[in-house]
C-alpha positions as CSV (number, residue, x, y, z in Angstrom):
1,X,0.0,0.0,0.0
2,X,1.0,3.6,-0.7
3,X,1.0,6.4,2.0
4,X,-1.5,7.9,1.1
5,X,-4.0,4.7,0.9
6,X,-2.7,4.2,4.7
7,X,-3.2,7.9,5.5
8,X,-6.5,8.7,3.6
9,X,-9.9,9.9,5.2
10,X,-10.7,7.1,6.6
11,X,-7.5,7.2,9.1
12,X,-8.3,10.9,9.5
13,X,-11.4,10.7,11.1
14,X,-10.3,8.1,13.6
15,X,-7.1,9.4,14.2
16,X,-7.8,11.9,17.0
17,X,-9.1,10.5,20.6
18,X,-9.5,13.8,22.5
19,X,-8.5,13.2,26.0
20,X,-7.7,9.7,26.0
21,X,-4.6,7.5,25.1
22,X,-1.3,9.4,23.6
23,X,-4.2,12.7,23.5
24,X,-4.3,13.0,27.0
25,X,-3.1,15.6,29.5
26,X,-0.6,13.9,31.0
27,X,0.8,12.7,28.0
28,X,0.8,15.9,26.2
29,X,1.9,18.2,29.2
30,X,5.6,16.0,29.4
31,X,5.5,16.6,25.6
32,X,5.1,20.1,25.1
33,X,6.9,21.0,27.9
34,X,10.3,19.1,26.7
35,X,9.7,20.2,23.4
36,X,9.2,24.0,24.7
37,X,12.2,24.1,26.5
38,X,14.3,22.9,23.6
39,X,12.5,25.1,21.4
40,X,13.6,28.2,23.8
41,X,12.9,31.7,21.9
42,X,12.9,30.3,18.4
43,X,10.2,28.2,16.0
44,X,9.8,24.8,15.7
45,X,8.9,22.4,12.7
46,X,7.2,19.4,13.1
47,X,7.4,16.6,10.6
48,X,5.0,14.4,9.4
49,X,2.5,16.8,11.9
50,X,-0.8,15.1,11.4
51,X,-3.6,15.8,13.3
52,X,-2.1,18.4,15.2
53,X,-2.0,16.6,18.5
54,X,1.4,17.8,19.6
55,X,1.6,20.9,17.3
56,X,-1.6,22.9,18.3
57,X,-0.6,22.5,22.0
58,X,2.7,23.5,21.4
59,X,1.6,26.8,19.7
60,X,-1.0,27.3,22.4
61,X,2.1,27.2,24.9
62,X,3.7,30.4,22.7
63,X,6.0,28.1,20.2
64,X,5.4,29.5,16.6
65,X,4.9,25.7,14.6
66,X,5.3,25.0,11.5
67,X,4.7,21.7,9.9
68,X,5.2,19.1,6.8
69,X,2.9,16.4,6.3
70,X,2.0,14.2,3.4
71,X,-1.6,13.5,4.3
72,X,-4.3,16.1,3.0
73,X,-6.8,14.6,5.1
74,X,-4.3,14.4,8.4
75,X,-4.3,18.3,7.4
76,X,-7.7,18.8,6.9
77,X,-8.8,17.9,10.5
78,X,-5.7,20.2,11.9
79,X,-7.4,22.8,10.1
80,X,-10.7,22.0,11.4
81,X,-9.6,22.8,14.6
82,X,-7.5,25.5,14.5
83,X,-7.8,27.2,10.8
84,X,-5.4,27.2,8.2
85,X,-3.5,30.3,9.5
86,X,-2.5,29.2,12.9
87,X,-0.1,26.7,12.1
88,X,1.2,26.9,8.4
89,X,1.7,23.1,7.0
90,X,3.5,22.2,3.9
91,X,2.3,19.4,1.8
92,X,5.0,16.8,1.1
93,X,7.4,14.3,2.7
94,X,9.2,14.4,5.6
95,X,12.5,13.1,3.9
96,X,12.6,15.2,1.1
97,X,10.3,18.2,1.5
98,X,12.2,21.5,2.3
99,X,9.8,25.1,3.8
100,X,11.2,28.6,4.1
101,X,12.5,29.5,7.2
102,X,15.5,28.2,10.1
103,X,14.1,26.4,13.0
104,X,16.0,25.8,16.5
105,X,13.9,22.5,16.7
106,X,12.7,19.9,14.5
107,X,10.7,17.3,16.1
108,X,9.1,13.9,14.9
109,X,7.1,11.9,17.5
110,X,4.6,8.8,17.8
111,X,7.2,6.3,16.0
112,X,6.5,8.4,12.5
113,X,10.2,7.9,11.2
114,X,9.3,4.0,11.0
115,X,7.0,5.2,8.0
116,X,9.3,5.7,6.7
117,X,10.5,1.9,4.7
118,X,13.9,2.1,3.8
119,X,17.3,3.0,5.4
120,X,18.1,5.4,2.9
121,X,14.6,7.6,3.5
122,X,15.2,7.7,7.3
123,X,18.7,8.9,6.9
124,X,17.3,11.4,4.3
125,X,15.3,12.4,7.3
126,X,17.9,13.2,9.8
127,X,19.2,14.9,6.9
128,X,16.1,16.9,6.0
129,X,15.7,18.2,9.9
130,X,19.6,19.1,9.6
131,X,19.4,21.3,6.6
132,X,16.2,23.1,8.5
133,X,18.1,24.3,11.7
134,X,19.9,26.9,13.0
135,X,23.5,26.2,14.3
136,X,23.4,23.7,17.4
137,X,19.6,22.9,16.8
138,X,18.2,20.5,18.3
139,X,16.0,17.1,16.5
140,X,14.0,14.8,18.5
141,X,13.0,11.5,17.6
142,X,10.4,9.6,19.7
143,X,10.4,5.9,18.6
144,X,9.1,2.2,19.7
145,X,11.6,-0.2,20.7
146,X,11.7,-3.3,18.9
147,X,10.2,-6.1,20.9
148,X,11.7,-9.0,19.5
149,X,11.7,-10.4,22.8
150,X,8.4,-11.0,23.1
151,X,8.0,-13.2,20.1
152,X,7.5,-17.2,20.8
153,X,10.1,-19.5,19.0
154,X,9.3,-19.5,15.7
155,X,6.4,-17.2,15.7
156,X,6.5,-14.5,13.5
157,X,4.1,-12.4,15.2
158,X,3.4,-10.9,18.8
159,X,0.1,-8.5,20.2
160,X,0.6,-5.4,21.6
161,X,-2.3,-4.0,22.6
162,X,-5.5,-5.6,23.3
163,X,-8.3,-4.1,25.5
164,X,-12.3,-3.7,24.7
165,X,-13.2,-3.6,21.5
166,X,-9.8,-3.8,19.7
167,X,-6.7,-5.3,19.0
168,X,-3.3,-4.9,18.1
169,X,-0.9,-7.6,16.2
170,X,2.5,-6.9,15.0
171,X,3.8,-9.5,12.1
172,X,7.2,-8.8,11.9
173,X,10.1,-9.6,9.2
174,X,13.7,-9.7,11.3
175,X,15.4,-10.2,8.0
176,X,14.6,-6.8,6.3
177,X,13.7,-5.1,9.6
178,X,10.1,-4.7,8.8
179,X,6.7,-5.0,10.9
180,X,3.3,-4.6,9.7
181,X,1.2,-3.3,12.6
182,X,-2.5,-4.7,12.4
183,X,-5.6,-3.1,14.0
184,X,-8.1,-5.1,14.7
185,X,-11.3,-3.4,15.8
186,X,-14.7,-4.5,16.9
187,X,-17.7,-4.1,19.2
188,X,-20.6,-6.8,20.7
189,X,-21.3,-8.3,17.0
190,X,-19.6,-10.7,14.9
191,X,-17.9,-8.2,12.3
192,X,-14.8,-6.5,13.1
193,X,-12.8,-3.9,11.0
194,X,-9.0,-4.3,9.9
195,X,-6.6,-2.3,9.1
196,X,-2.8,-2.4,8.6
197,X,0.3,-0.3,8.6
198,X,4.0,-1.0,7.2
199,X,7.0,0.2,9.0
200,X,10.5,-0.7,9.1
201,X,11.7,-0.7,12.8
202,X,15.3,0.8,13.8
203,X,17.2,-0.1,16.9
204,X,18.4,3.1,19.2
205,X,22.5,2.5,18.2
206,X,21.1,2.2,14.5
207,X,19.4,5.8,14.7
208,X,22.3,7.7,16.5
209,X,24.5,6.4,13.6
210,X,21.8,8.0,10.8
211,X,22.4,11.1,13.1
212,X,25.9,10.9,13.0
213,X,25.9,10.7,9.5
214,X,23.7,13.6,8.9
215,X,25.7,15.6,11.4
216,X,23.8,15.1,15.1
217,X,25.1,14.1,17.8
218,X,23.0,12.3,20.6
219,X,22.7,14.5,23.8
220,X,19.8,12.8,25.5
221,X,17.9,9.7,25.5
222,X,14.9,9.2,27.5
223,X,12.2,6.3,28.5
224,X,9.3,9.1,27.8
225,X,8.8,12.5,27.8
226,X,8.4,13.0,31.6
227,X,13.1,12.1,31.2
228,X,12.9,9.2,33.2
229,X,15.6,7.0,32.9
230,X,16.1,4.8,29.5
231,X,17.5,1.3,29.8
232,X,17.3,-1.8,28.7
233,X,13.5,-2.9,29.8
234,X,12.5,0.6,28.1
235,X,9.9,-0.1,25.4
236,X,10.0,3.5,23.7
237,X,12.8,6.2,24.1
238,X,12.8,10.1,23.0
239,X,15.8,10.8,22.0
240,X,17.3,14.3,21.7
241,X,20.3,15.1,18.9
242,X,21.7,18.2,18.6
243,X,23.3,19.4,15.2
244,X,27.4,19.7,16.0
């Protein structure tokens, strides 16, 4: 499937869970307020922005935002919320697509850079949020660990989520570092909905070297966005870079 069968209307309108899950206040409070701080006085560009679930309060907390995202509809519902003036967004992809302006962070959260399918494009990344900041910018990356662990012998799949009416599988290929996450949802009758989405997972030493390579160097690596501690048990990390 391309991106933008993945990412069409459908996905748009149930994207966004106000108040509950990775929408909720104390989810979002951790975020913004990391990402504020290492935003400090100047403007921040989000990639791949979506929704707006970060981006709108971020902008609410006196961070000017700007964003790139390759899904209209993703687009569409930031707009519906907050007009198409409040946060201008840039059609295109987060590898490639270049907007005016020099930012002293560029942030890309919710595992987005394993949309991402190749090596190549997620090094292209790094290098995309490099050629957008000032001197000594800062990039962060929030990403998924992989859980290889928790596969059975032999088993190429493992769930990792599963509560009232839905469920989540991850099918996973260790050879050319791909998963393909499926969501499985349903309520008290017999049909159920499915739907799927491709990413190629990347280890934590594997991303500091595509930021070494586009010039970052790693100056922080936390569990979550509250900066607890990240080690081995740590199924998710935000990792801070800063451009030498």
């Amino acid at each position: 499937m391309q991106p933008d069968e993945i990412w069409d209307q459908t996905a748009a309108d149930l994207y966004d869970t106000p108040g509950e899950g990775m929408w909720s206040d104390e989810v979002l409070r951790p975020t913004v307020d990391l990402l504020a701080g290492l935003a400090g006085d100047g403007s921040a560009l989000e990639l791949a922005i979506g929704t707006g679930r970060v981006a709108i309060p971020l902008a609410e907390h006196g961070v000017a935002v700007t964003g790139i995202e390759l899904s209209e509809p993703m687009v569409g519902k930031l707009y519906e919320r907050v007009g198409t003036q409040a946060i201008p967004v840039t059609i295109g992809d987060m590898a490639t697509t270049r907007v005016e302006g020099e930012f002293s962070l560029v942030y890309l959260v919710f595992n987005t850079i394993s949309n991402l399918l190749t090596q190549d494009a997620q090094v292209e990344c790094f290098r995309n949020a490099a050629r957008h900041l000032s001197p000594g910018g800062a990039f962060v990356i929030e990403l998924w660990v992989p859980q290889l662990r928790q596969l059975p012998p032999g088993a190429p799949a493992a769930v990792f989520s599963s509560r009232p009416g839905y469920v989540g599988l991850d099918d996973y290929d260790v050879l050319d570092q791909r998963v393909t996450s499926h969501h499985f949802r349903y309520d008290r009758g017999r049909e159920a909905t499915h739907a799927i989405s491709p990413h190629r997972y990347v280890w934590p030493a594997e991303l500091d070297l595509m930021g070494r390579l586009a010039g970052f160097g790693l100056e922080a690596r936390y569990a979550d966005w509250d900066r607890s501690a990240f080690t081995a048990d740590s199924r998710s990390h935000v990792s801070v870079y800063r451009l030498l």
